[in-house]
N, C-alpha and C positions, 0 to 999 in steps of 0.2 A: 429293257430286254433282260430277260435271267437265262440262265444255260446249266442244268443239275443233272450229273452223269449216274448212272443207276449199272449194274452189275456185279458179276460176283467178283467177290475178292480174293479168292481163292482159286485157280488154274492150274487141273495137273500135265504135267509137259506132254507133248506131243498134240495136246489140246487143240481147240479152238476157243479162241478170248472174245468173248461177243459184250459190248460194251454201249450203253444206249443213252444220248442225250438231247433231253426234252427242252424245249426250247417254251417259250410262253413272252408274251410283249412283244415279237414278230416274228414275221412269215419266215419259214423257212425256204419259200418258193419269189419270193423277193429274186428279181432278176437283179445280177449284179453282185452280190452279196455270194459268201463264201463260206463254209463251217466247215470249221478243221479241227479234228484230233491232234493234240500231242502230249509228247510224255515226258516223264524225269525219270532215269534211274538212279537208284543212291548214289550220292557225290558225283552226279553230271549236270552238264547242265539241259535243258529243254530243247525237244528234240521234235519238230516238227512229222508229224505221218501221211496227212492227207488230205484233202479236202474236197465235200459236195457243191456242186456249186447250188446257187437258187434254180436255175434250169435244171439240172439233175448232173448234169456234170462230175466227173472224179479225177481227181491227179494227186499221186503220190510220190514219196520221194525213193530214188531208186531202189534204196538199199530194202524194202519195202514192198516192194511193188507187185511182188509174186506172192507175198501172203497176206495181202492187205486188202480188206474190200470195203466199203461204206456204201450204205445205203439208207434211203429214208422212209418214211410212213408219213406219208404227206396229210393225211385228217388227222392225225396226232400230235402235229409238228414237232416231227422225232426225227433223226437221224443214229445211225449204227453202225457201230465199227467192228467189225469181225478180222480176228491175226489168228491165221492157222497156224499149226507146228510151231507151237511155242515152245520159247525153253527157258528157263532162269535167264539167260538175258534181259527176256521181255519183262521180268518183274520191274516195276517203279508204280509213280503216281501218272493218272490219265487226264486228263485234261479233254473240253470240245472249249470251242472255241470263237468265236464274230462279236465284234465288236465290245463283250465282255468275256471274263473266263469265267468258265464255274468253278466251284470249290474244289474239284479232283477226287478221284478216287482211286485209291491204292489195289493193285493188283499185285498179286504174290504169286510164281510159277513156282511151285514143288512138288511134292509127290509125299 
């Protein structure tokens, strides 16, 4: 299984961060099975956001929860993370996530 996060790296505040990871070597519709976002901010540590289930399922973590959505495109075996009302907070590196990580990608909030 590979997991390669695709979006922009640039987000200006108040935004929405819409962030996409394509999955390839299995189903994202695997009952059982879970894909989660998470992120780093500079000098933190990993900080868990969400996750689809293979049913379709979503659970987030509180702090999260009201700007947080994931969703998938199941003929693509994609799943998507969307954070509205960003702000320089939410800058760091993004991560998805089952059973491998993908490499991440850096998301920058400025203006």
């Amino acid at each position: 299984v590979q997991l390669q996060e695709s979006g922009p790296g640039l987000v200006l505040p108040s935004q929405t961060l819409s962030l996409t990871c394509t999955v390839s070597g299995f189903s994202i519709t695997t009952d059982g099975f879970y894909w989660s976002w998470v992120r780093q901010a500079p000098g933190k540590g990993l900080e868990w956001i969400g996750y689809i289930s293979g049913s379709g399922n979503t659970h987030f973590t509180p702090s999260l929860k009201s700007r947080a959505t994931i969703s998938r495109d199941t003929s693509k075996n994609q799943f998507t993370l969307q954070l509205n009302s960003v702000t320089p907070e939410d800058t760091g590196v993004y991560y998805c996530f089952n059973l491998v990580w993908g490499q991440g990608t850096q998301v920058t909030v400025s203006s």
